[in-house]
mmCIF file of the N, C-alpha and C atoms, coordinates in Angstrom:
data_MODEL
# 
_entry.id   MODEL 
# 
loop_
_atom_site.group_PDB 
_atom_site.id 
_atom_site.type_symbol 
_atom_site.label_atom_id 
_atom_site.label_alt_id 
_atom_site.label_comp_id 
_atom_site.label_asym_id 
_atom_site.label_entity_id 
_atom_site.label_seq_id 
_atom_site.pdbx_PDB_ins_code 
_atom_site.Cartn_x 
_atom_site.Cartn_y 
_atom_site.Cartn_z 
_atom_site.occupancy 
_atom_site.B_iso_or_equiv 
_atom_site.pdbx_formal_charge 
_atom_site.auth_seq_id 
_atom_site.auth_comp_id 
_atom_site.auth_asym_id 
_atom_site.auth_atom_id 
_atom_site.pdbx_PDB_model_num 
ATOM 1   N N  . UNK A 1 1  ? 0.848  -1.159 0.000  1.00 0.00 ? 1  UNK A N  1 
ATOM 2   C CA . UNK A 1 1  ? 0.000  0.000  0.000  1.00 0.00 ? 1  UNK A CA 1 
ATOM 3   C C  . UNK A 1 1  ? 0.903  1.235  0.000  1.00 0.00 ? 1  UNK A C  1 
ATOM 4   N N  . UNK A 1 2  ? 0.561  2.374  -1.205 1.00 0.00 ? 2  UNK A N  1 
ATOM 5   C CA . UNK A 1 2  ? 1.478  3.866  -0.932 1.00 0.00 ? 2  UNK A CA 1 
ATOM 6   C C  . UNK A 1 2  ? 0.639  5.168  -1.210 1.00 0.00 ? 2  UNK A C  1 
ATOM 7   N N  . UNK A 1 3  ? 0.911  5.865  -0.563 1.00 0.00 ? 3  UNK A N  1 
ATOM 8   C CA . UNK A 1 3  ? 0.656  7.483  -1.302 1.00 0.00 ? 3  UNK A CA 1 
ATOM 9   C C  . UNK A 1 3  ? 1.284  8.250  -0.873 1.00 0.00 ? 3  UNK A C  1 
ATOM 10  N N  . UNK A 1 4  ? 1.216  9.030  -1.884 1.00 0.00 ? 4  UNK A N  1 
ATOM 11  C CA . UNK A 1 4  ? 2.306  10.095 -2.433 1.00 0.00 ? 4  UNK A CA 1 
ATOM 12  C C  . UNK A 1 4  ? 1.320  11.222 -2.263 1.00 0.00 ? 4  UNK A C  1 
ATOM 13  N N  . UNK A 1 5  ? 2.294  12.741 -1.396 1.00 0.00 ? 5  UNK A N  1 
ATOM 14  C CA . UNK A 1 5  ? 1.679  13.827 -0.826 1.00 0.00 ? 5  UNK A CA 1 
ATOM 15  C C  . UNK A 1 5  ? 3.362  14.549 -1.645 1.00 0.00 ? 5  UNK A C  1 
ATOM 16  N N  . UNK A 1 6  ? 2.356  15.474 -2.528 1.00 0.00 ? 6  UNK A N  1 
ATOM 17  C CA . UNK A 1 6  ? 3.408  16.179 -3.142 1.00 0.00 ? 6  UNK A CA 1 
ATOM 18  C C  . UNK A 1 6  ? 3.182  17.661 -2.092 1.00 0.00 ? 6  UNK A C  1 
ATOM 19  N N  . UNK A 1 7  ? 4.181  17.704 -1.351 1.00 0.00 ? 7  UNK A N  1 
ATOM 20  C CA . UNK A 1 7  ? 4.652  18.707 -0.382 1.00 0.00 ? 7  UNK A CA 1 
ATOM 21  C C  . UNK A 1 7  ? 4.702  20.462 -0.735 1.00 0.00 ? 7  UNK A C  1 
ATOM 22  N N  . UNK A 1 8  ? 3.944  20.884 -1.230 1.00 0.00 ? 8  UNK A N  1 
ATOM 23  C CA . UNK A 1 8  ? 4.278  22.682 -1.839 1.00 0.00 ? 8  UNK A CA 1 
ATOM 24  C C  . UNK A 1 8  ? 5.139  23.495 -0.245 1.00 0.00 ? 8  UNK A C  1 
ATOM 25  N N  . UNK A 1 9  ? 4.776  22.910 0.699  1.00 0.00 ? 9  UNK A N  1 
ATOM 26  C CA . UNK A 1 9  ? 5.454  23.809 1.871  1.00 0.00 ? 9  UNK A CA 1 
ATOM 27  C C  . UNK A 1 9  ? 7.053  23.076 2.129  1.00 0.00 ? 9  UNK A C  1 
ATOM 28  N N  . UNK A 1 10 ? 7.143  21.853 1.760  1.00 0.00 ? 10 UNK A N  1 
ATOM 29  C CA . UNK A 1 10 ? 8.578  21.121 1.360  1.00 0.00 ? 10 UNK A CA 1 
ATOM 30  C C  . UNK A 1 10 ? 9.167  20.972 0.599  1.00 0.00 ? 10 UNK A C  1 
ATOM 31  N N  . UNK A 1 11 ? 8.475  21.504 -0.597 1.00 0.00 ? 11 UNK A N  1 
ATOM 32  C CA . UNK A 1 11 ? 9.123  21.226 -1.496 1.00 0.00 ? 11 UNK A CA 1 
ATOM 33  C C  . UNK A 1 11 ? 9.486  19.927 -2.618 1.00 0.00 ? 11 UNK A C  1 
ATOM 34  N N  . UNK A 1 12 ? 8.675  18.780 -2.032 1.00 0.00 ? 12 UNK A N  1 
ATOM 35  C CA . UNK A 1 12 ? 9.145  17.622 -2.554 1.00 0.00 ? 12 UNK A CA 1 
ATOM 36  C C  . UNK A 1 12 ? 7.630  16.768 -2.257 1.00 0.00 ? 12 UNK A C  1 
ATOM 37  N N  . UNK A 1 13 ? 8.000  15.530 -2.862 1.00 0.00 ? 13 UNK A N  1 
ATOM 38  C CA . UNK A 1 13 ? 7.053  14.361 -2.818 1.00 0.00 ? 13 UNK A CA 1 
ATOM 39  C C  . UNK A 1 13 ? 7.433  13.308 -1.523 1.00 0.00 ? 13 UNK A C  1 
ATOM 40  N N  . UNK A 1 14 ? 6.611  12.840 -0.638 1.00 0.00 ? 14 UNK A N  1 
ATOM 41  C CA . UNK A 1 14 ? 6.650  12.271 0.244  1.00 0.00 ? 14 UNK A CA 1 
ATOM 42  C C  . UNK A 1 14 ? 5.973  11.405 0.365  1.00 0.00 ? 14 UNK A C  1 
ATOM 43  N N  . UNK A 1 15 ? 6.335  10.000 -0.245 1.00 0.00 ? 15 UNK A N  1 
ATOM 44  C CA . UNK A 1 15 ? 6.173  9.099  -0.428 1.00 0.00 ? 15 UNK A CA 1 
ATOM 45  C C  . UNK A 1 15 ? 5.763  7.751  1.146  1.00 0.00 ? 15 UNK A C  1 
ATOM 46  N N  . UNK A 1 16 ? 4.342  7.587  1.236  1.00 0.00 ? 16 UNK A N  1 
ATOM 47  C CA . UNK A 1 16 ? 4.457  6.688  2.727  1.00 0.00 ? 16 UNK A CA 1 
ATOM 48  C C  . UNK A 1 16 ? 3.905  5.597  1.927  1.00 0.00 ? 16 UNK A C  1 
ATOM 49  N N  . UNK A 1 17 ? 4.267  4.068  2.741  1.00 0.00 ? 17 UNK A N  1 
ATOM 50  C CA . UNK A 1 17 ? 4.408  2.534  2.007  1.00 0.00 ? 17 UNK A CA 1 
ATOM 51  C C  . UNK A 1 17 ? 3.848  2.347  3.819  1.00 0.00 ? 17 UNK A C  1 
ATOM 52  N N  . UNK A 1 18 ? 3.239  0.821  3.624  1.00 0.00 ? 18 UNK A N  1 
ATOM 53  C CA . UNK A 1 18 ? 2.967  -0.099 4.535  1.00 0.00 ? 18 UNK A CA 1 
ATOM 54  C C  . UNK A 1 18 ? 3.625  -1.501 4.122  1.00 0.00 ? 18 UNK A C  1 
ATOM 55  N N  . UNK A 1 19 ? 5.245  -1.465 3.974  1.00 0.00 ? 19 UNK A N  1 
ATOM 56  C CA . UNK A 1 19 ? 5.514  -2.661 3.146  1.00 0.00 ? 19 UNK A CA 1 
ATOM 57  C C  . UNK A 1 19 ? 4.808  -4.241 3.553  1.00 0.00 ? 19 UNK A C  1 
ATOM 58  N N  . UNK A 1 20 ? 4.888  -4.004 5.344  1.00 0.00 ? 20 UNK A N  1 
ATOM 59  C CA . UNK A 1 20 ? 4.220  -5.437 5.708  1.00 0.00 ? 20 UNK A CA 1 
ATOM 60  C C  . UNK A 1 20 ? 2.457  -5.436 6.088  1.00 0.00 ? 20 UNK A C  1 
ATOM 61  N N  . UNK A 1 21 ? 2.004  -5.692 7.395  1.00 0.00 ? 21 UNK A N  1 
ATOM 62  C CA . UNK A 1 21 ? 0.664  -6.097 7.783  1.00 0.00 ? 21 UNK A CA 1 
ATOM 63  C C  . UNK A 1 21 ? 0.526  -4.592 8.310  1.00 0.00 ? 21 UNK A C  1 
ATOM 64  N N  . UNK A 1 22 ? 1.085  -3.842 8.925  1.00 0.00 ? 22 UNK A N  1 
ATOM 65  C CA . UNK A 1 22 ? 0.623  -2.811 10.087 1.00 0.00 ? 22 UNK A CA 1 
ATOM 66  C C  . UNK A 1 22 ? 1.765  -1.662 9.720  1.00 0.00 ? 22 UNK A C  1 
ATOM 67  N N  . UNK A 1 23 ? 2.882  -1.640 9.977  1.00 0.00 ? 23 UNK A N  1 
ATOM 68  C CA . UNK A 1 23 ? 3.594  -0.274 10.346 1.00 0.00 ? 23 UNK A CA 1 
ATOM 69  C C  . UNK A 1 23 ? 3.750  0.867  8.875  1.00 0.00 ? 23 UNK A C  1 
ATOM 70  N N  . UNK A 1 24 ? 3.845  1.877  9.381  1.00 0.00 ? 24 UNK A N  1 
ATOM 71  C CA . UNK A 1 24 ? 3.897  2.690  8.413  1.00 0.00 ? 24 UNK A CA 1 
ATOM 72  C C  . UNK A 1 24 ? 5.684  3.606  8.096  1.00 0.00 ? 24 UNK A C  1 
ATOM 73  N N  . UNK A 1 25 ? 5.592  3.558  6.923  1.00 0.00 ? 25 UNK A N  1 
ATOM 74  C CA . UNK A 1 25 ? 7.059  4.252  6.757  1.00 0.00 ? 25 UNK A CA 1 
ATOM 75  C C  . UNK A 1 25 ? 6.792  5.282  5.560  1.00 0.00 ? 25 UNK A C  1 
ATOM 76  N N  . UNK A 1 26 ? 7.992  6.455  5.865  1.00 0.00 ? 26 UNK A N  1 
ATOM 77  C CA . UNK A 1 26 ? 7.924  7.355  4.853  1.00 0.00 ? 26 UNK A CA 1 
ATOM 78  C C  . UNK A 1 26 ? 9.157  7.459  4.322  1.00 0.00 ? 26 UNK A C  1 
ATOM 79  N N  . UNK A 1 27 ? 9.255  7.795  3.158  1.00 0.00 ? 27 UNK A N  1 
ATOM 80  C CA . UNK A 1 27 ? 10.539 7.995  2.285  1.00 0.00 ? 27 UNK A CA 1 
ATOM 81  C C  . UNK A 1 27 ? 11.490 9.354  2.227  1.00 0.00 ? 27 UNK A C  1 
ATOM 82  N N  . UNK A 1 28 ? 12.238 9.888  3.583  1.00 0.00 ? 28 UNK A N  1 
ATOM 83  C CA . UNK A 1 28 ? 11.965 11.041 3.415  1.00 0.00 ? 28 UNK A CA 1 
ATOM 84  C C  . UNK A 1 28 ? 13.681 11.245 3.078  1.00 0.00 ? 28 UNK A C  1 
ATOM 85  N N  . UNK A 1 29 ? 14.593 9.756  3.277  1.00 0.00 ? 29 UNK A N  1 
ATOM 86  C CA . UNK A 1 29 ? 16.090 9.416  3.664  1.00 0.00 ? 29 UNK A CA 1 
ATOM 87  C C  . UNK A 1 29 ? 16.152 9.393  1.851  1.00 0.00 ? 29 UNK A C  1 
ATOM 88  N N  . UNK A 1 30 ? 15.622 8.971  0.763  1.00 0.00 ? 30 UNK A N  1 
ATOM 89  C CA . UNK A 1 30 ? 15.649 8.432  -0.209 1.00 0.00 ? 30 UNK A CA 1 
ATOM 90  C C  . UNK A 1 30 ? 15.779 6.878  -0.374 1.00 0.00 ? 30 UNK A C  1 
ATOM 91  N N  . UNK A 1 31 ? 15.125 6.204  0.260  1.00 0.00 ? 31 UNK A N  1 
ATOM 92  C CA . UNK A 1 31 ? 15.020 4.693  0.702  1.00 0.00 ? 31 UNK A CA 1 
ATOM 93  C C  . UNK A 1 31 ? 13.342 4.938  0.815  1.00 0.00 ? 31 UNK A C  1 
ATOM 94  N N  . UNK A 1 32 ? 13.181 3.594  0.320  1.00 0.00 ? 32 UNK A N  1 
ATOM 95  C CA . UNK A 1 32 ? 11.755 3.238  0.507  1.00 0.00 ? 32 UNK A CA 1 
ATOM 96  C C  . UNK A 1 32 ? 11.339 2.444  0.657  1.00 0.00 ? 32 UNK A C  1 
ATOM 97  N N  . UNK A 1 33 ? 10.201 1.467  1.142  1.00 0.00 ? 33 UNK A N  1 
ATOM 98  C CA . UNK A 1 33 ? 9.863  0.224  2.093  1.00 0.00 ? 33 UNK A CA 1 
ATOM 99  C C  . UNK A 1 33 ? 10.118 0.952  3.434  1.00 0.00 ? 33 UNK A C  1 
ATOM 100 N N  . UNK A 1 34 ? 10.137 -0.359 3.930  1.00 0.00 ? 34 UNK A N  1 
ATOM 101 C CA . UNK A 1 34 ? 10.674 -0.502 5.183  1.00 0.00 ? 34 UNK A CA 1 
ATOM 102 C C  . UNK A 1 34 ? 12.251 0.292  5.121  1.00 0.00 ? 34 UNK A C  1 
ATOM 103 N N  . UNK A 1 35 ? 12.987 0.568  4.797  1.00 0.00 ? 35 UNK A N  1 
ATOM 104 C CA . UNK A 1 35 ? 14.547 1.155  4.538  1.00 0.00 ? 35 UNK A CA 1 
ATOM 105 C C  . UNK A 1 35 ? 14.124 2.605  4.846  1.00 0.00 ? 35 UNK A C  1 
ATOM 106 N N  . UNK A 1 36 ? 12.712 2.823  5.028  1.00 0.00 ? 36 UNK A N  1 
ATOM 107 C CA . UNK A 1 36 ? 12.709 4.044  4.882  1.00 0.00 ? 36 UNK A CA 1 
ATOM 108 C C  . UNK A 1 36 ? 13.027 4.819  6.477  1.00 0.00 ? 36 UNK A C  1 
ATOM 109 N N  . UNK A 1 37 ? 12.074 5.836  6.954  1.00 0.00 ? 37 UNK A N  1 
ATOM 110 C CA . UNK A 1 37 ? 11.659 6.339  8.122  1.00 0.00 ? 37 UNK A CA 1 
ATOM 111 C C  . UNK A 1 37 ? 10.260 5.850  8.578  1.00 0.00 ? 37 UNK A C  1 
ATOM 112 N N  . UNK A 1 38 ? 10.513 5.252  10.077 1.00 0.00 ? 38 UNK A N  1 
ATOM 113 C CA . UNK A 1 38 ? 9.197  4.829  10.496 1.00 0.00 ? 38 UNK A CA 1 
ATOM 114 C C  . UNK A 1 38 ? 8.378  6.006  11.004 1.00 0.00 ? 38 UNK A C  1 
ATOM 115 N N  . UNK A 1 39 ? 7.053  6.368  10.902 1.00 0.00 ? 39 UNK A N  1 
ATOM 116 C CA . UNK A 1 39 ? 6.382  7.684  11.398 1.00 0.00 ? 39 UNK A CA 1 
ATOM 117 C C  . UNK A 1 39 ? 6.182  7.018  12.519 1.00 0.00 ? 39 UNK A C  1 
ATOM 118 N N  . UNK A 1 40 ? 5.906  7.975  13.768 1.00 0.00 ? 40 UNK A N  1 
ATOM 119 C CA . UNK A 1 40 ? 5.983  8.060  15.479 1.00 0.00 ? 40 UNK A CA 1 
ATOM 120 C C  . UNK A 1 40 ? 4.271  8.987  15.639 1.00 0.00 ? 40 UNK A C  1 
ATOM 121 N N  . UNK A 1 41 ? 3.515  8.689  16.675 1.00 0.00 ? 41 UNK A N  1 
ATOM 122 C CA . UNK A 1 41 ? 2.890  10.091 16.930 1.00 0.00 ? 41 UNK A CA 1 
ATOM 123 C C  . UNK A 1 41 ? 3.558  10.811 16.962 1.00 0.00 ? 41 UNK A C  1 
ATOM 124 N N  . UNK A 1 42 ? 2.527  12.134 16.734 1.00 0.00 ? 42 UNK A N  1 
ATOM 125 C CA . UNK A 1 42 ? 3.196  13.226 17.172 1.00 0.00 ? 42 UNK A CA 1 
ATOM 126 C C  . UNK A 1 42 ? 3.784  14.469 15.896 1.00 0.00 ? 42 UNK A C  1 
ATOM 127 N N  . UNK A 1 43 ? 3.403  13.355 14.723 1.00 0.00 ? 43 UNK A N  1 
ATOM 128 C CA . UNK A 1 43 ? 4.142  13.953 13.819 1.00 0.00 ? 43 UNK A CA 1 
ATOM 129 C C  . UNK A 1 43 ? 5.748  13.774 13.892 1.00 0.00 ? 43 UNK A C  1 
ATOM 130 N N  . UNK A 1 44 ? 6.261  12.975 14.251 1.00 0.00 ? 44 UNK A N  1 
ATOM 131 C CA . UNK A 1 44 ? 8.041  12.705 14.483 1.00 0.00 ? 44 UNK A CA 1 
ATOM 132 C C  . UNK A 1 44 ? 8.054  11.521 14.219 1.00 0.00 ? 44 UNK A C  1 
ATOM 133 N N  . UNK A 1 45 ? 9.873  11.394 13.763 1.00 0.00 ? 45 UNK A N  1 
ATOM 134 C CA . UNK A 1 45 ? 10.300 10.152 13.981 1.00 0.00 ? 45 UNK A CA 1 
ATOM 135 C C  . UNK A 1 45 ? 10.354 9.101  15.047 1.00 0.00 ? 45 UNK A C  1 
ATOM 136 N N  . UNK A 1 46 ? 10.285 9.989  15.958 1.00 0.00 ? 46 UNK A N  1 
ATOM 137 C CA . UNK A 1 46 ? 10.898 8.956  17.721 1.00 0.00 ? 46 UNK A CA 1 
ATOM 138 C C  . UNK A 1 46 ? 9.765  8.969  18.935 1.00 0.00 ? 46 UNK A C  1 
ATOM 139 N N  . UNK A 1 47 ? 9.263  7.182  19.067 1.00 0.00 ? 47 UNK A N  1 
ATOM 140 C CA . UNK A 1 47 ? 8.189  7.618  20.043 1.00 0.00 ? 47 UNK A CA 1 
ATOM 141 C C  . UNK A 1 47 ? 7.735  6.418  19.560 1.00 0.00 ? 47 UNK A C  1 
ATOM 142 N N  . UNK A 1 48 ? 6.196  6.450  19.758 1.00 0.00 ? 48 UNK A N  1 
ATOM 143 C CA . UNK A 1 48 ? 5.583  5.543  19.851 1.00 0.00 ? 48 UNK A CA 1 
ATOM 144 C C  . UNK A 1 48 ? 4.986  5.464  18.032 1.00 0.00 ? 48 UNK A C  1 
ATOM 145 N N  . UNK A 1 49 ? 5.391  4.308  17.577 1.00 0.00 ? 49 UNK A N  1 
ATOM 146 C CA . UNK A 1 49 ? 5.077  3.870  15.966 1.00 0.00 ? 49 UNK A CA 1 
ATOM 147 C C  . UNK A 1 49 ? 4.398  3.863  15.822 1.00 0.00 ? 49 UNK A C  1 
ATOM 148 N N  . UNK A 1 50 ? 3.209  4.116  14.799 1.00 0.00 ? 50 UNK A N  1 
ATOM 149 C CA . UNK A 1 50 ? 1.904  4.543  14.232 1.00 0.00 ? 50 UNK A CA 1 
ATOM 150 C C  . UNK A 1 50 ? 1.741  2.876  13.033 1.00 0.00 ? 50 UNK A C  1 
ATOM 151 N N  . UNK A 1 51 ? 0.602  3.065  13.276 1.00 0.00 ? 51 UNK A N  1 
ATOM 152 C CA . UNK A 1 51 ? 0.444  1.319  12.195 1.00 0.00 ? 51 UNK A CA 1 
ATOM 153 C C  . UNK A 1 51 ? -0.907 2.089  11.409 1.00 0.00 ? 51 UNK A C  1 
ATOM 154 N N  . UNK A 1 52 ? -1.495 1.059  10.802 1.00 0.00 ? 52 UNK A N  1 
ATOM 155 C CA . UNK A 1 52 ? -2.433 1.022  9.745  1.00 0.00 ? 52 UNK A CA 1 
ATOM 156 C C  . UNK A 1 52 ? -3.236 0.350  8.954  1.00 0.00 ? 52 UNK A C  1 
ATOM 157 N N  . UNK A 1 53 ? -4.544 0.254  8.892  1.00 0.00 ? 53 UNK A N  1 
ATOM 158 C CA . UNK A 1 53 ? -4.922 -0.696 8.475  1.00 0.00 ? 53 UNK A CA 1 
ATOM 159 C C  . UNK A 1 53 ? -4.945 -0.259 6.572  1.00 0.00 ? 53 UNK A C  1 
ATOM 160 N N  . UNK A 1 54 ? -5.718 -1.380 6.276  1.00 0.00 ? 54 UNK A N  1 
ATOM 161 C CA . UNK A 1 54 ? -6.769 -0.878 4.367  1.00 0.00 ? 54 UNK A CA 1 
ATOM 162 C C  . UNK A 1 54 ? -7.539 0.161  4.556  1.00 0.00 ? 54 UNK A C  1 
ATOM 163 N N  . UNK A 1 55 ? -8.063 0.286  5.571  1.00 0.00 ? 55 UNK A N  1 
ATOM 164 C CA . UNK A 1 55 ? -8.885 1.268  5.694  1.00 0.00 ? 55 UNK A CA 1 
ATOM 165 C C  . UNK A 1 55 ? -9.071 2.315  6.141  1.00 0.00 ? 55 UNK A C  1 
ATOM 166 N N  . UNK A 1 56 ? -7.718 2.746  6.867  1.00 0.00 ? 56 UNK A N  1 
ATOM 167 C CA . UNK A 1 56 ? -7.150 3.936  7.493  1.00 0.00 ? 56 UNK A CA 1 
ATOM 168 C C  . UNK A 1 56 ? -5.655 4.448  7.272  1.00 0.00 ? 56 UNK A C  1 
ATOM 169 N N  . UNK A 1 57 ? -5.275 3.708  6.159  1.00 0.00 ? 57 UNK A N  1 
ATOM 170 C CA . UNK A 1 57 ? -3.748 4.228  5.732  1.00 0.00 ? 57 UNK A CA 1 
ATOM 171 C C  . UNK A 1 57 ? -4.189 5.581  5.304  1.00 0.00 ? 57 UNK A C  1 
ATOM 172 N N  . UNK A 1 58 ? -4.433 6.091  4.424  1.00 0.00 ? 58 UNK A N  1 
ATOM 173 C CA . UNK A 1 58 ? -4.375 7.151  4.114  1.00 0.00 ? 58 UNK A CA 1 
ATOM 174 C C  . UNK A 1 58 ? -5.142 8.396  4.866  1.00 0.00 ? 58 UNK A C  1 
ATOM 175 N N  . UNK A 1 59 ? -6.051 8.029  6.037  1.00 0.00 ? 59 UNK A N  1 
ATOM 176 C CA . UNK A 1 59 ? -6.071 9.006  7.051  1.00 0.00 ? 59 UNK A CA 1 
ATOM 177 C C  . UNK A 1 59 ? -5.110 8.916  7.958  1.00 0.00 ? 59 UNK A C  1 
ATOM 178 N N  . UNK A 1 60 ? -4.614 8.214  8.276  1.00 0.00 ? 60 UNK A N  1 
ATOM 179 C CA . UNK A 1 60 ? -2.970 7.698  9.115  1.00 0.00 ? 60 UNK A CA 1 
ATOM 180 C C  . UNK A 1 60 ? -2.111 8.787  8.329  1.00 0.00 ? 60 UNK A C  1 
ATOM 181 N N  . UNK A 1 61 ? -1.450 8.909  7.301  1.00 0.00 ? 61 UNK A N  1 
ATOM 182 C CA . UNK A 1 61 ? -0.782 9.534  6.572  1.00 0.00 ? 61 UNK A CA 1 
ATOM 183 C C  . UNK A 1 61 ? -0.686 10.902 6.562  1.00 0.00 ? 61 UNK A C  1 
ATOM 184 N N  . UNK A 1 62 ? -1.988 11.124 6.035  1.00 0.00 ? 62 UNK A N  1 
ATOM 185 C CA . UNK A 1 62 ? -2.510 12.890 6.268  1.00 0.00 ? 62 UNK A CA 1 
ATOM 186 C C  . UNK A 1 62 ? -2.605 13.066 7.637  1.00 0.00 ? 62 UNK A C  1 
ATOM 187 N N  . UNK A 1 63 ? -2.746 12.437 8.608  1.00 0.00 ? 63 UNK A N  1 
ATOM 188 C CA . UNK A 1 63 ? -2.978 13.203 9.748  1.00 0.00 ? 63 UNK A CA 1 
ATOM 189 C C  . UNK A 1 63 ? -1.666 13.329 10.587 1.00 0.00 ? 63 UNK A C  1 
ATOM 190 N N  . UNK A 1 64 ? -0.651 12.505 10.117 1.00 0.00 ? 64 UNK A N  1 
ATOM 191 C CA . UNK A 1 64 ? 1.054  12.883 10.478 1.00 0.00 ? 64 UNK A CA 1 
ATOM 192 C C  . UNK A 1 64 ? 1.274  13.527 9.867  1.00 0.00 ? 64 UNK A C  1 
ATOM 193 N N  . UNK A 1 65 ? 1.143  13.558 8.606  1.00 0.00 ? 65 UNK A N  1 
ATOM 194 C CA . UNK A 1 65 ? 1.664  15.236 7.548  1.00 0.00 ? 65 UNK A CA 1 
ATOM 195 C C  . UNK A 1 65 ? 1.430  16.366 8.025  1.00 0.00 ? 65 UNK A C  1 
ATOM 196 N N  . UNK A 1 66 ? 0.216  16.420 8.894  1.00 0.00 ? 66 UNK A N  1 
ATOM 197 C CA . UNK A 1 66 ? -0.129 17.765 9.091  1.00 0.00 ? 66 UNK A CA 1 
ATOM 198 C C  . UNK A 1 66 ? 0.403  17.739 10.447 1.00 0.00 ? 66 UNK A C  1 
ATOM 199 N N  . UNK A 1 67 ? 0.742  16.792 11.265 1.00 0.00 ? 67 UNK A N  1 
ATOM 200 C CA . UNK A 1 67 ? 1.168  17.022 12.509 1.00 0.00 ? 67 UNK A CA 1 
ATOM 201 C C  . UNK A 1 67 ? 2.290  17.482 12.353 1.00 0.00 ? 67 UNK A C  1 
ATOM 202 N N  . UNK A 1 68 ? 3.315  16.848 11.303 1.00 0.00 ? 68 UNK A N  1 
ATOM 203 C CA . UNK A 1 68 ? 4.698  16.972 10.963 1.00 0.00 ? 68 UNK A CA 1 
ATOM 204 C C  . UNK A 1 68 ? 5.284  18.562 10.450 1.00 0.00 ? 68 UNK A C  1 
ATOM 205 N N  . UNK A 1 69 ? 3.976  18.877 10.361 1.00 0.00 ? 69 UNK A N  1 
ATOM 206 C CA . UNK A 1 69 ? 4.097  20.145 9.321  1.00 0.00 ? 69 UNK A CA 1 
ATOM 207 C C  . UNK A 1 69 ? 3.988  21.508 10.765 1.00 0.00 ? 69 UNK A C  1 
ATOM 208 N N  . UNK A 1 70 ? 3.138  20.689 11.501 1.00 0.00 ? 70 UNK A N  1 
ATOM 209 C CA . UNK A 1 70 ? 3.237  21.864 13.222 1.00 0.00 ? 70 UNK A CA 1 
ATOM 210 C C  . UNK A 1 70 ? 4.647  22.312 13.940 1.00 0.00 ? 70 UNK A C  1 
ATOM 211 N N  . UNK A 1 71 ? 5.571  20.866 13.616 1.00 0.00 ? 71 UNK A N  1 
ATOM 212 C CA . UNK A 1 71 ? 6.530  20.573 13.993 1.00 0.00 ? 71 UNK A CA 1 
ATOM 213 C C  . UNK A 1 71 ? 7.615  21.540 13.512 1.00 0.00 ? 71 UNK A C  1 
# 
């Protein structure tokens, strides 16, 4: 599972994957899968890991983007 949030306040495309059953990662190192960055609440890397189902990846996604973006 992926989507892609083309960033106008970053500048770039930010690519998030669920390579396995649950955790979520974003591409932000230039690695993607799992190789990538795991998202945390909070909008951060470090903390407690954020997962995901079929049916909430992409509100999972947007709602760290915008946390990330407070940050």
């Amino acid at each position: 599972m992926e989507l892609t949030i083309n960033s106008k306040k970053l500048g770039k495309k930010l690519t998030f994957s669920r390579p396995g059953a649950y955790y979520v990662y974003i591409d932000t190192n230039g690695k993607s899968g799992s190789l990538g960055m795991q998202i945390c609440h909070g909008g951060g890397f470090h903390g407690s890991t954020i997962g995901a189902t079929d049916g909430d990846f992409k509100y999972v996604c947007r709602k760290w983007y915008r946390q990330y973006l407070k940050n």
